[in-house]
N, CA, C and O atoms as CSV, one atom per row, in Angstrom:
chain,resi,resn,atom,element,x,y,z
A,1,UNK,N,N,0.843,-1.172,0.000
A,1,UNK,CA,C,0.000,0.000,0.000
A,1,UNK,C,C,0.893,1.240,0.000
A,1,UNK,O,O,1.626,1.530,0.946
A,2,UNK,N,N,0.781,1.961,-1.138
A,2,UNK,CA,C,1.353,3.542,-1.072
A,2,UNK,C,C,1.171,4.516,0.176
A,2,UNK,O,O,0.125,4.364,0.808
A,3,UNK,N,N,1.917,5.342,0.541
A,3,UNK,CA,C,1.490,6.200,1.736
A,3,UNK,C,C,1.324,7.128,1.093
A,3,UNK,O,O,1.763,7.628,0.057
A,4,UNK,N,N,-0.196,7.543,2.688
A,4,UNK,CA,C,-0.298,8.432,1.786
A,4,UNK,C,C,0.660,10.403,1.545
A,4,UNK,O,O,1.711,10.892,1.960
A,5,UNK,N,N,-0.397,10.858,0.744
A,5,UNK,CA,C,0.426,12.186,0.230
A,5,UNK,C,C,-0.229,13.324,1.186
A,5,UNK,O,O,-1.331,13.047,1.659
A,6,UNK,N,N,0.350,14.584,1.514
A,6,UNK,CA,C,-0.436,15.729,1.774
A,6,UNK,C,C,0.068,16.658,0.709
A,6,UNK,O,O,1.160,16.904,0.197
A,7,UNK,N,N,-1.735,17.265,0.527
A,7,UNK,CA,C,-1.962,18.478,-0.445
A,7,UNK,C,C,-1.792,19.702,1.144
A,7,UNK,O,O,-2.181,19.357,2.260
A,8,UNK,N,N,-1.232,20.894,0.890
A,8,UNK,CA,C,-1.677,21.751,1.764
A,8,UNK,C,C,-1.759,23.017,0.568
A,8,UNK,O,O,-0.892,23.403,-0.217
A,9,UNK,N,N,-3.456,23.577,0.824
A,9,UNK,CA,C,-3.932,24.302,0.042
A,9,UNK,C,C,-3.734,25.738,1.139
A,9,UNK,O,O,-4.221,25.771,2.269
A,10,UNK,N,N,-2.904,26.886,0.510
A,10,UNK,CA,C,-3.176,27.981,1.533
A,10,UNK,C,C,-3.406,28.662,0.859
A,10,UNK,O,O,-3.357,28.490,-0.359
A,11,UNK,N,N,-3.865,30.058,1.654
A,11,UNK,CA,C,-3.415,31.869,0.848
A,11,UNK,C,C,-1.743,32.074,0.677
A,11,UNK,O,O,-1.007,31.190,1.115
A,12,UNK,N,N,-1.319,32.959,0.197
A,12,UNK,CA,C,-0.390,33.733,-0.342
A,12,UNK,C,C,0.932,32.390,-0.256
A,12,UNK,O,O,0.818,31.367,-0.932
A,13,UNK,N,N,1.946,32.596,0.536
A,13,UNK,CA,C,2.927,31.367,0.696
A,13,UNK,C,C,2.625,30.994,1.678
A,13,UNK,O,O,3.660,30.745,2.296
A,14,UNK,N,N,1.777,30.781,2.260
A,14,UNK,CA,C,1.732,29.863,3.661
A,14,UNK,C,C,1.959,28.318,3.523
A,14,UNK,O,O,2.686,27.693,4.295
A,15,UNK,N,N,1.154,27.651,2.291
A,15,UNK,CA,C,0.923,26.184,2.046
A,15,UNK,C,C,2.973,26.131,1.677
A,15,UNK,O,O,3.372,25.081,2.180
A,16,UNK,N,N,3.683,26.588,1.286
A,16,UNK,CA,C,5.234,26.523,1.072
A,16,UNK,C,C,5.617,26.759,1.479
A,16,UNK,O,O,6.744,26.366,1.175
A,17,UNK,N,N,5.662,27.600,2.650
A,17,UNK,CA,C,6.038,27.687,4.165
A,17,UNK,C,C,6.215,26.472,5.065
A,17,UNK,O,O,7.206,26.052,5.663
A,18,UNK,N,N,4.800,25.975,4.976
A,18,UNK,CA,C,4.667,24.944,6.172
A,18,UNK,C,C,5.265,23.567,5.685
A,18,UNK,O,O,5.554,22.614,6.408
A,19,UNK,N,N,5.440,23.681,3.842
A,19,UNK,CA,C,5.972,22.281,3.494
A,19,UNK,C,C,7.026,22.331,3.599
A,19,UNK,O,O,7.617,21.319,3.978
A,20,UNK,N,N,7.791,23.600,3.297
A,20,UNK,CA,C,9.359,23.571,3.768
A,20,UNK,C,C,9.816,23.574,5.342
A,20,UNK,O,O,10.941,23.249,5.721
A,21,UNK,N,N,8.841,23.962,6.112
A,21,UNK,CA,C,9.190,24.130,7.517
A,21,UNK,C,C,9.156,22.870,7.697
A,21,UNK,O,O,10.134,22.522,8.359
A,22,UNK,N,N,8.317,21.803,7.347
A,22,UNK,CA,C,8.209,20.419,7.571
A,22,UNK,C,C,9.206,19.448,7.241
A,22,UNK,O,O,9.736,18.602,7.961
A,23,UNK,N,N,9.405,19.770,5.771
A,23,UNK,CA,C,10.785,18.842,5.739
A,23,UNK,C,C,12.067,19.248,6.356
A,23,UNK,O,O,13.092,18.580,6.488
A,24,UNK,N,N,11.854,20.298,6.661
A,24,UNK,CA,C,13.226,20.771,7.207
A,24,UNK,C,C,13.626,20.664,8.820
A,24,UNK,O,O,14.694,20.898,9.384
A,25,UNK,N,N,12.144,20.147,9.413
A,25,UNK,CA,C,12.151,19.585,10.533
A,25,UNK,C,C,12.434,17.816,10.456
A,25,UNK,O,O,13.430,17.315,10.979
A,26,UNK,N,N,11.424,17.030,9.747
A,26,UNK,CA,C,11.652,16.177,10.049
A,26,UNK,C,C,12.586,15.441,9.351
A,26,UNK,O,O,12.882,14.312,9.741
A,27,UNK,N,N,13.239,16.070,8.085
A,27,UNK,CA,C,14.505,15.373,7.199
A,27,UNK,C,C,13.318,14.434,6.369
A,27,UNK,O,O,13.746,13.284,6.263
A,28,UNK,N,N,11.831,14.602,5.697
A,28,UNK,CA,C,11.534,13.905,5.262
A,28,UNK,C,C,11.152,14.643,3.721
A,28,UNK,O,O,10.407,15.582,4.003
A,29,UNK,N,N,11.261,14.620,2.926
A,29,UNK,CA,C,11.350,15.287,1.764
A,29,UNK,C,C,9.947,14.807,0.812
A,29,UNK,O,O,9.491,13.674,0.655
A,30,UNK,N,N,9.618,15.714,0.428
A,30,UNK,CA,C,8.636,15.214,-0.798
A,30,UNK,C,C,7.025,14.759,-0.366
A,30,UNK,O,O,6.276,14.259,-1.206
A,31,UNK,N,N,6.705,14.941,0.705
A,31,UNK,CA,C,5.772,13.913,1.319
A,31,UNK,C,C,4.601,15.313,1.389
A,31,UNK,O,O,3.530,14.764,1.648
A,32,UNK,N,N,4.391,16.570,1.293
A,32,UNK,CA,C,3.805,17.533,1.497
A,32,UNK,C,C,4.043,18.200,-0.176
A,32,UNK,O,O,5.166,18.501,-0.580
A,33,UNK,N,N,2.929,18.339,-0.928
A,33,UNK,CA,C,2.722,19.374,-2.026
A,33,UNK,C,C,2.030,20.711,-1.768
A,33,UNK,O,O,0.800,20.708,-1.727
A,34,UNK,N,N,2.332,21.230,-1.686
A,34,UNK,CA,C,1.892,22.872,-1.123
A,34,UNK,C,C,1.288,23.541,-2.715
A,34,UNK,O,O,1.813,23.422,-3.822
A,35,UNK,N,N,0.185,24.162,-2.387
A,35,UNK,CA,C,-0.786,25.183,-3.659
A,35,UNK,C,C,-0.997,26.292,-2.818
A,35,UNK,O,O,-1.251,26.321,-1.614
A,36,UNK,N,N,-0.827,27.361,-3.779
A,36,UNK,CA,C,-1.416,27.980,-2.891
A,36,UNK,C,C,-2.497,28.932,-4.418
A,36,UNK,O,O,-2.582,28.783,-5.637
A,37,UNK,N,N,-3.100,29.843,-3.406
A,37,UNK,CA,C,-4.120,30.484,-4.354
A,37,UNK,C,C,-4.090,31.850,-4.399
A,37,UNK,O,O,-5.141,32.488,-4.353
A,38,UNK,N,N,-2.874,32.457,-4.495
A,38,UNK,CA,C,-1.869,33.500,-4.529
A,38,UNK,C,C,-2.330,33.794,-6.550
A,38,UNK,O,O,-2.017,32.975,-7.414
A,39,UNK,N,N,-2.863,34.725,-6.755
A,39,UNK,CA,C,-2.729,35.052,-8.046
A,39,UNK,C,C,-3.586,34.077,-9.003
A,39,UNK,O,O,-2.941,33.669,-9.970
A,40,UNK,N,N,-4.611,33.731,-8.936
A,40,UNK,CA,C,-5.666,32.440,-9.753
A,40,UNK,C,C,-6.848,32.661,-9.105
A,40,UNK,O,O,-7.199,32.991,-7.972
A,41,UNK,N,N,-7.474,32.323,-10.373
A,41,UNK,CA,C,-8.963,32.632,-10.027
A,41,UNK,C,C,-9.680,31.329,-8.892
A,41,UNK,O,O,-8.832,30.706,-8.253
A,42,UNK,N,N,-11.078,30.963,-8.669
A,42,UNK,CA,C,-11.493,29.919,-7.952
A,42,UNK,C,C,-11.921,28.669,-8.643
A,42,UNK,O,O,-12.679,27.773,-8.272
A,43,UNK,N,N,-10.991,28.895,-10.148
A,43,UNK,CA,C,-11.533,27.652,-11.041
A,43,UNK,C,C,-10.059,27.116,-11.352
A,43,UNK,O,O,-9.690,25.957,-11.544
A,44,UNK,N,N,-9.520,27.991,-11.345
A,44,UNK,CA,C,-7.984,27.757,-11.428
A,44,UNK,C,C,-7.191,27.142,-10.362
A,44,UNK,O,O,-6.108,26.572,-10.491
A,45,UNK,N,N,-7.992,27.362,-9.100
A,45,UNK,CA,C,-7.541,26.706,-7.782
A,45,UNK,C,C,-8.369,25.425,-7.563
A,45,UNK,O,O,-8.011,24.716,-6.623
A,46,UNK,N,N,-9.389,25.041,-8.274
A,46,UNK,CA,C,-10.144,24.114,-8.070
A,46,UNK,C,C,-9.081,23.143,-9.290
A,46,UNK,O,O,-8.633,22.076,-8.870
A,47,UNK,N,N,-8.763,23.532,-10.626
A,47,UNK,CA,C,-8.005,22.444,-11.414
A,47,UNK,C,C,-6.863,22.436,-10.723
A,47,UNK,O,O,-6.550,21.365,-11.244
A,48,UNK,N,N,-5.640,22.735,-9.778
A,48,UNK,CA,C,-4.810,22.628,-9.618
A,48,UNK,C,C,-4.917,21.508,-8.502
A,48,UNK,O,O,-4.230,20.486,-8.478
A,49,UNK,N,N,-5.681,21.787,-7.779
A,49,UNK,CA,C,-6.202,20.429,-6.303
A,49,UNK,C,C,-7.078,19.749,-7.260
A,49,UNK,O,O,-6.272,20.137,-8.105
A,50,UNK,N,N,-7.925,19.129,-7.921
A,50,UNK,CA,C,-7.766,18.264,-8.570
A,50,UNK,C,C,-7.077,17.758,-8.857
A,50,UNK,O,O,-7.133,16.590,-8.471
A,51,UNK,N,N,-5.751,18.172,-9.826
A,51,UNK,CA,C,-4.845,17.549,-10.559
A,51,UNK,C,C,-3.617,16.997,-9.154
A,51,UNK,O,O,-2.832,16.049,-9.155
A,52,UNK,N,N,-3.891,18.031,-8.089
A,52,UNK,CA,C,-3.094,16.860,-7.178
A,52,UNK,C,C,-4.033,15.853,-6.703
A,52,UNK,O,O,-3.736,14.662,-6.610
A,53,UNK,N,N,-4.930,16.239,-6.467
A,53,UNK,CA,C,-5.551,14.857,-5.923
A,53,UNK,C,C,-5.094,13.489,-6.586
A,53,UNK,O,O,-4.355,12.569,-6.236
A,54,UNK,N,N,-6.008,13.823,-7.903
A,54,UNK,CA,C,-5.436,12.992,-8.842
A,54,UNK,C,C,-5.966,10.994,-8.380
A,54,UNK,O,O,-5.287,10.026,-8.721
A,55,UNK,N,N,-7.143,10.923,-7.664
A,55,UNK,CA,C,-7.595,9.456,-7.450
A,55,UNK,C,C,-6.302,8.991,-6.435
A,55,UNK,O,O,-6.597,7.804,-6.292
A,56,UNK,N,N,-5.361,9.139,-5.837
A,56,UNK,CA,C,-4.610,9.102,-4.683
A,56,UNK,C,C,-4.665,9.088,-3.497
A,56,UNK,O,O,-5.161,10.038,-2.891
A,57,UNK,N,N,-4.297,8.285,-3.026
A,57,UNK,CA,C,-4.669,8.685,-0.988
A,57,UNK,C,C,-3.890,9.501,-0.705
A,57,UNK,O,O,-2.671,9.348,-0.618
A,58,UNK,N,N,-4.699,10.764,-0.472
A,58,UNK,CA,C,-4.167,12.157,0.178
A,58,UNK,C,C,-4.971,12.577,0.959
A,58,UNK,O,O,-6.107,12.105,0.985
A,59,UNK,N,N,-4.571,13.593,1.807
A,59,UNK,CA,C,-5.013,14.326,2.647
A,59,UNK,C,C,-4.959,15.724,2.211
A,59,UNK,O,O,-4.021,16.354,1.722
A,60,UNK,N,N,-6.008,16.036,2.453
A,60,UNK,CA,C,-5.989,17.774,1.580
A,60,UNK,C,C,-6.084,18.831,2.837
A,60,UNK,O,O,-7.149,18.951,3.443
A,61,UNK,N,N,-4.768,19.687,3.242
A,61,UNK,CA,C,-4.958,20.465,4.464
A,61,UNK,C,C,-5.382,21.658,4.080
A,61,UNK,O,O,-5.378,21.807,2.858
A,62,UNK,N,N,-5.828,22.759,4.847
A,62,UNK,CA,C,-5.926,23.874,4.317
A,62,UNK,C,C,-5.762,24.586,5.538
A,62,UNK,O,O,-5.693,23.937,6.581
A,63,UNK,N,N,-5.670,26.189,5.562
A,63,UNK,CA,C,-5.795,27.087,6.353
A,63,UNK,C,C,-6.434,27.745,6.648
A,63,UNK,O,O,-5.854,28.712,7.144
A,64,UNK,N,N,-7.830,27.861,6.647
A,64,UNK,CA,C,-8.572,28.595,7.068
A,64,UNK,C,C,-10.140,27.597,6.683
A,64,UNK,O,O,-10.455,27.424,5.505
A,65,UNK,N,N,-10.965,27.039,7.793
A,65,UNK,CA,C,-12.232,26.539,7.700
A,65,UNK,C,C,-13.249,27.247,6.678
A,65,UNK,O,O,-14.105,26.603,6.070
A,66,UNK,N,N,-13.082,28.577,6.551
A,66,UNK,CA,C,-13.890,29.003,5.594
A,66,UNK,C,C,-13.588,29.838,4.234
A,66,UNK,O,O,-14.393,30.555,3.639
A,67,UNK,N,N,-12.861,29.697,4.044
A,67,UNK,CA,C,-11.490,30.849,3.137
A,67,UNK,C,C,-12.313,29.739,1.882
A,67,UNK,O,O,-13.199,28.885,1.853
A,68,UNK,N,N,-11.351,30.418,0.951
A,68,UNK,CA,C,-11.413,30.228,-0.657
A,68,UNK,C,C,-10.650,28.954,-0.885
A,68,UNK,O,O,-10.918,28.103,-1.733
A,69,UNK,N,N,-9.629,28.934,0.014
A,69,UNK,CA,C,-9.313,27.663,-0.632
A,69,UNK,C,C,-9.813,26.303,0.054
A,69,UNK,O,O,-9.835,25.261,-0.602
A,70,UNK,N,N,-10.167,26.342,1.241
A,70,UNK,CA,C,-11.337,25.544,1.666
A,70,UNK,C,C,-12.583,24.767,0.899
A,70,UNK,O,O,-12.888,23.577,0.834
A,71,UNK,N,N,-13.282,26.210,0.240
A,71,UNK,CA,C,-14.203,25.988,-0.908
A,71,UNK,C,C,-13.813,24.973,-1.801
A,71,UNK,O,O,-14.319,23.942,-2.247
A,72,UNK,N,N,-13.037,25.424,-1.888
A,72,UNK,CA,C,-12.092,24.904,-3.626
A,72,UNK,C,C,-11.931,23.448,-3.034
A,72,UNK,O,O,-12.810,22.607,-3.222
A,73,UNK,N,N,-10.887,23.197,-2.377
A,73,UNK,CA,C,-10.801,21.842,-2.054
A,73,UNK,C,C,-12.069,20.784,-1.754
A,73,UNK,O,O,-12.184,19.681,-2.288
A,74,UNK,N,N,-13.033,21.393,-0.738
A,74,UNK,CA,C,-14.025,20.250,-0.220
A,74,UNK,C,C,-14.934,20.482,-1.538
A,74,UNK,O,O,-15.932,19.763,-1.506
A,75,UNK,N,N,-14.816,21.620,-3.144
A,75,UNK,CA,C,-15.947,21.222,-4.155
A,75,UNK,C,C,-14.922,20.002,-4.619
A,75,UNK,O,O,-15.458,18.938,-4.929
A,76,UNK,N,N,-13.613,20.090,-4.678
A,76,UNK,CA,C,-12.883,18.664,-5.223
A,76,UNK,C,C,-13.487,17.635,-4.433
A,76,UNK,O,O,-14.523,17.077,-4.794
A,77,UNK,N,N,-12.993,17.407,-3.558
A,77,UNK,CA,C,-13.288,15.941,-2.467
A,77,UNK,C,C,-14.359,15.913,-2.404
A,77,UNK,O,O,-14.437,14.857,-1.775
A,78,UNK,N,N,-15.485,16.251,-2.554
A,78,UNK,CA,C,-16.864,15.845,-2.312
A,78,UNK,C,C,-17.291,15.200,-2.783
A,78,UNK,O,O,-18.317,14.707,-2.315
A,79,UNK,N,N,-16.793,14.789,-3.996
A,79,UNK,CA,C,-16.881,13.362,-4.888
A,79,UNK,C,C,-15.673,12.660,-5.047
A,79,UNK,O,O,-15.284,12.372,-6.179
A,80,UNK,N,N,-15.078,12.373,-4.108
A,80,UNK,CA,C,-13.632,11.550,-4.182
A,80,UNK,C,C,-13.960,11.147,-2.824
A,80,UNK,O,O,-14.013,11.960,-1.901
A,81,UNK,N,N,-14.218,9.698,-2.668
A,81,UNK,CA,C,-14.136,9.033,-1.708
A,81,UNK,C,C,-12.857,8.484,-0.808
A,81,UNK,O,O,-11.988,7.783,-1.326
A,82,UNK,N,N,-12.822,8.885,0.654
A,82,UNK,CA,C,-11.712,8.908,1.178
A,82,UNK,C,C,-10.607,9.633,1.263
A,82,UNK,O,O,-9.558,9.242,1.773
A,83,UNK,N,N,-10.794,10.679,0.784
A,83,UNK,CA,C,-10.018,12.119,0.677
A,83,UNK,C,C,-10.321,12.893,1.707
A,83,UNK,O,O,-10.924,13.882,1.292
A,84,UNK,N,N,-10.171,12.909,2.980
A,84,UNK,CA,C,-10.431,14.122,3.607
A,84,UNK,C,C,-10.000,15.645,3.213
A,84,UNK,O,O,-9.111,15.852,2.387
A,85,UNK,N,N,-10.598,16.534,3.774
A,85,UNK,CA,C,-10.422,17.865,3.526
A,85,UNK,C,C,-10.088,18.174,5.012
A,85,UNK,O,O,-11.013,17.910,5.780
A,86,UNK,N,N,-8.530,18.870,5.795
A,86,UNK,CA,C,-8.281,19.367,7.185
A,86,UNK,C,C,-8.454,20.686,7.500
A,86,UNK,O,O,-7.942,21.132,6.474
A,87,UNK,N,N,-8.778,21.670,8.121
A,87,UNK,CA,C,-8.627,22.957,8.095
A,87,UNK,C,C,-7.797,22.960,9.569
A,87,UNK,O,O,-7.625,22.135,10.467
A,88,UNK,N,N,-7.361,24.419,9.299
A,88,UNK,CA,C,-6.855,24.870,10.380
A,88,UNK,C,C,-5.074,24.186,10.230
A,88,UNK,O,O,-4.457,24.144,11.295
A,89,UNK,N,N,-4.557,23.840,9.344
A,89,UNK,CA,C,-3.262,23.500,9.188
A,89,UNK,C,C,-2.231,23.914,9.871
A,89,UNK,O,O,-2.114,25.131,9.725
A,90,UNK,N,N,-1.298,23.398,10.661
A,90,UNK,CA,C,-0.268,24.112,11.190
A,90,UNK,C,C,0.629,22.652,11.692
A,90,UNK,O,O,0.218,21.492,11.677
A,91,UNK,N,N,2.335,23.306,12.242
A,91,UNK,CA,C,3.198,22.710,12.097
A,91,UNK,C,C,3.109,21.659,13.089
A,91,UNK,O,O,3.620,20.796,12.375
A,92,UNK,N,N,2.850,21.012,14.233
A,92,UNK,CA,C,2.823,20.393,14.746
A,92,UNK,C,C,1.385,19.221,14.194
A,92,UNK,O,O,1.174,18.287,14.968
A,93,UNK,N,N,0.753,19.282,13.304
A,93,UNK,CA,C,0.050,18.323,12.630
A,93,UNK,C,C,0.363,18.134,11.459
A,93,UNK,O,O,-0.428,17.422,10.840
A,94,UNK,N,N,1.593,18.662,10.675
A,94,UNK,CA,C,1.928,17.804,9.847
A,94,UNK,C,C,3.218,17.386,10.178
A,94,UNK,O,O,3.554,16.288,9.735
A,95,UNK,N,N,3.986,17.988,10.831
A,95,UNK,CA,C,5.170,16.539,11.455
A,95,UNK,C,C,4.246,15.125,11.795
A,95,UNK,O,O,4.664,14.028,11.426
A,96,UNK,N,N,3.084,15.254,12.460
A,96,UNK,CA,C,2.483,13.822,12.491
A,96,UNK,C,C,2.007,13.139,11.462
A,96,UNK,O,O,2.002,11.919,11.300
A,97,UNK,N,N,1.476,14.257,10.548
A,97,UNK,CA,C,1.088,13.495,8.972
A,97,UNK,C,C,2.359,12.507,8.552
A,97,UNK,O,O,2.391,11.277,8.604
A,98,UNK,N,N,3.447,13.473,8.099
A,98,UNK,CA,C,4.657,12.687,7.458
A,98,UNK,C,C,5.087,11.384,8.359
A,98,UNK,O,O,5.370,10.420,7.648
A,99,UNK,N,N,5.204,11.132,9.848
A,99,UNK,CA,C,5.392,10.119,10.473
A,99,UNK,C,C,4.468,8.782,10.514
A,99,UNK,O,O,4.393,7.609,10.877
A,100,UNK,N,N,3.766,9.961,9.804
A,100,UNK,CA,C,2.427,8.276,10.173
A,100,UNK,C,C,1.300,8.063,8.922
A,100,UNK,O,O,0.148,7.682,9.129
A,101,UNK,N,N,1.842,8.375,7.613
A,101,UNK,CA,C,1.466,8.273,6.047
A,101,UNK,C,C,1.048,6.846,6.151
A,101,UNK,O,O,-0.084,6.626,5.721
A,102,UNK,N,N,1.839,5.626,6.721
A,102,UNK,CA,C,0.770,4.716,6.358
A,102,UNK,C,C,-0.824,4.084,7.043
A,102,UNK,O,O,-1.307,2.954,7.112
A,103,UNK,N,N,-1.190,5.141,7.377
A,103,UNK,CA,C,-2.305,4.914,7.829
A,103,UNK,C,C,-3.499,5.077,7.219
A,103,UNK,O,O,-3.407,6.291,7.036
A,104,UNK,N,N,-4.441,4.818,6.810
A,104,UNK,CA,C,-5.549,4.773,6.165
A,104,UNK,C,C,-6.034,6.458,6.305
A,104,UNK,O,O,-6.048,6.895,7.456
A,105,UNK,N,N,-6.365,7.258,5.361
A,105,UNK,CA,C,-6.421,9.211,5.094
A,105,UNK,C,C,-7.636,9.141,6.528
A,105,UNK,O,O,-7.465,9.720,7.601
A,106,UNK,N,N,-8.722,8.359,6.195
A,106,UNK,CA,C,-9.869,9.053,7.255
A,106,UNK,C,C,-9.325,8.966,8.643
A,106,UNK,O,O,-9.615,9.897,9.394
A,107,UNK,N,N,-8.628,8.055,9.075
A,107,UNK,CA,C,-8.548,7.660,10.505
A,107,UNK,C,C,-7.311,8.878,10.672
A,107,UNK,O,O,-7.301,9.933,11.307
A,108,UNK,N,N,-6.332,8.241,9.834
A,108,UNK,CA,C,-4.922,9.817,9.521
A,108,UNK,C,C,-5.613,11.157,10.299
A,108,UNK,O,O,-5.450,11.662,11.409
A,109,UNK,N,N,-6.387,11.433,9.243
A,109,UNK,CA,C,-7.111,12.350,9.543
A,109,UNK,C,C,-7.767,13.276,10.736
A,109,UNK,O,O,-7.655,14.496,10.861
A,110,UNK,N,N,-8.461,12.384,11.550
A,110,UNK,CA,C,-8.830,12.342,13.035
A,110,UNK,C,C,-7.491,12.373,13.798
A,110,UNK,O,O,-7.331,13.267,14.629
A,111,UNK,N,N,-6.776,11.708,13.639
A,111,UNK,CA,C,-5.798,11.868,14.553
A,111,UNK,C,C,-5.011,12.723,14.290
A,111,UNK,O,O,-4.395,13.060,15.301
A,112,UNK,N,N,-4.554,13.553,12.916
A,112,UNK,CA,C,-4.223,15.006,12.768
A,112,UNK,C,C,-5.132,15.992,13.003
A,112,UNK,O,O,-5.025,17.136,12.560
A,113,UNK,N,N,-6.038,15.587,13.694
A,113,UNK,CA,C,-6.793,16.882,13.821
A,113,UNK,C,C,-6.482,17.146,15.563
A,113,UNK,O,O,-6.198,18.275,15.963
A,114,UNK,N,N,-6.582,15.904,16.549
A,114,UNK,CA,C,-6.302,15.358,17.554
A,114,UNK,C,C,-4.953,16.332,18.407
A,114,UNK,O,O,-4.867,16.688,19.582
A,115,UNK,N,N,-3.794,16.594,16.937
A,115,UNK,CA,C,-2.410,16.682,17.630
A,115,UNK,C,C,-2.662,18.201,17.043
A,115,UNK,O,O,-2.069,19.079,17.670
A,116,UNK,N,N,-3.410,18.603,15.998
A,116,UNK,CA,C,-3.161,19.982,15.159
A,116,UNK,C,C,-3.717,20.683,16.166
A,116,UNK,O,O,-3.388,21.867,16.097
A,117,UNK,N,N,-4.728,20.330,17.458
A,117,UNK,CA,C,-4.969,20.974,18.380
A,117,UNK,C,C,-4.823,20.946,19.393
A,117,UNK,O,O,-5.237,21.905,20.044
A,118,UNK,N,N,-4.152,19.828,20.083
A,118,UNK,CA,C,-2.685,19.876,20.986
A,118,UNK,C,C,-1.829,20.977,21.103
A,118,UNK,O,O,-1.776,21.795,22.022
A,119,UNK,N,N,-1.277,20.924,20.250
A,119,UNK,CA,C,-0.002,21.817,19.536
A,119,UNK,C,C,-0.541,23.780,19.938
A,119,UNK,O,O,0.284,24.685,19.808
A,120,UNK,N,N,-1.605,23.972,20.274
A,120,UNK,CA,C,-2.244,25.184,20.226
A,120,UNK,C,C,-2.319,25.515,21.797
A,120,UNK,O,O,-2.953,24.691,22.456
A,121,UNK,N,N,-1.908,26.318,22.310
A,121,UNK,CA,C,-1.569,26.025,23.899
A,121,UNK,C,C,-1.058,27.655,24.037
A,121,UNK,O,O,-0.354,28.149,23.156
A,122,UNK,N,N,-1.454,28.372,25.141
A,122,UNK,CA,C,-1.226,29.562,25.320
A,122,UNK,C,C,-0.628,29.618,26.717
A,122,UNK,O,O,-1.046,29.186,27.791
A,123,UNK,N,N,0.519,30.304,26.369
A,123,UNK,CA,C,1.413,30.614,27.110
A,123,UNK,C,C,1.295,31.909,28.153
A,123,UNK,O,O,1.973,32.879,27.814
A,124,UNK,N,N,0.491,32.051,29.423
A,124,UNK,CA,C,0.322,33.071,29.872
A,124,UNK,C,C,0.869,33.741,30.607
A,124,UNK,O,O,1.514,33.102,31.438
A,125,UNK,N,N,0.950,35.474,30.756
A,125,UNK,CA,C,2.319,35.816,31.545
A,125,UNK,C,C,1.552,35.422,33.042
A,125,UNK,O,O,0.393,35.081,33.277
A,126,UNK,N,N,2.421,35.574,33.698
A,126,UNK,CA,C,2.168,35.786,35.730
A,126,UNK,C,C,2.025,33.653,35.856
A,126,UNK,O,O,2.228,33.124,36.949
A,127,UNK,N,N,1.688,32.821,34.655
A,127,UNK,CA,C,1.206,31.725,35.032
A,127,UNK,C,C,2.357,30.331,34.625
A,127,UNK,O,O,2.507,29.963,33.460
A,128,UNK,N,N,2.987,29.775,35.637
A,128,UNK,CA,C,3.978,28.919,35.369
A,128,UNK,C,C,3.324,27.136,34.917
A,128,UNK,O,O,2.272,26.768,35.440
A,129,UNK,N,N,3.819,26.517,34.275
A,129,UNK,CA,C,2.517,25.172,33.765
A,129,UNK,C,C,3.997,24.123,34.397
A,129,UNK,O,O,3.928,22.894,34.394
């Protein structure tokens, strides 16, 4: 069984941000395709996540639950079975993506959502943890 891939769909460079911040953390290369929707219309961002999807077990992240590229992605996956769509993307849930690709996308999924909000923790002044 292939492992699987992450799409991360953002605004401006964020989705190439977080794929380079990723491999460059975990030394794992190639395992994150970053789009972003920097300069393209919402049909132009819809063929580009298609064409990664591409019938593949991926995981499609994005950054923002309701943004444009959100749209774009869940009109792709809504007829692609087993493709989740993630929002809210950030670095401590895809170091877990890349470690743990062979896992089946839906379950993947849940459990990157699990650590992507772990990882979110506020640091307050006057309060020692």
């Amino acid at each position: 069984m292939s492992e699987v891939r992450g799409i991360v769909v953002a605004h401006g460079h964020l989705a190439r941000c977080l794929a380079e911040t990723t491999e460059s953390i975990s030394g794992i290369l190639g395992a994150i395709q970053p789009i972003s929707n920097a300069d393209c219309s919402p049909e132009i961002l819809v063929k580009r996540i298609r064409e990664a999807v591409d019938g593949g077990r991926v995981i499609v992240f994005v950054d923002l639950d309701s943004g444009s590229c959100c749209h774009a992605a869940r009109s792709v996956c809504r007829g692609v079975p087993e493709v989740p769509v993630v929002s809210g993307v950030n670095v401590p849930m895809l170091l877990d993506f890349v470690f743990h690709r062979d896992m089946e996308p839906v379950e993947l999924a849940r459990r990157l959502v699990s650590k992507g909000q772990s990882g979110v923790v506020a640091h307050l002044p006057g309060f020692s943890s």
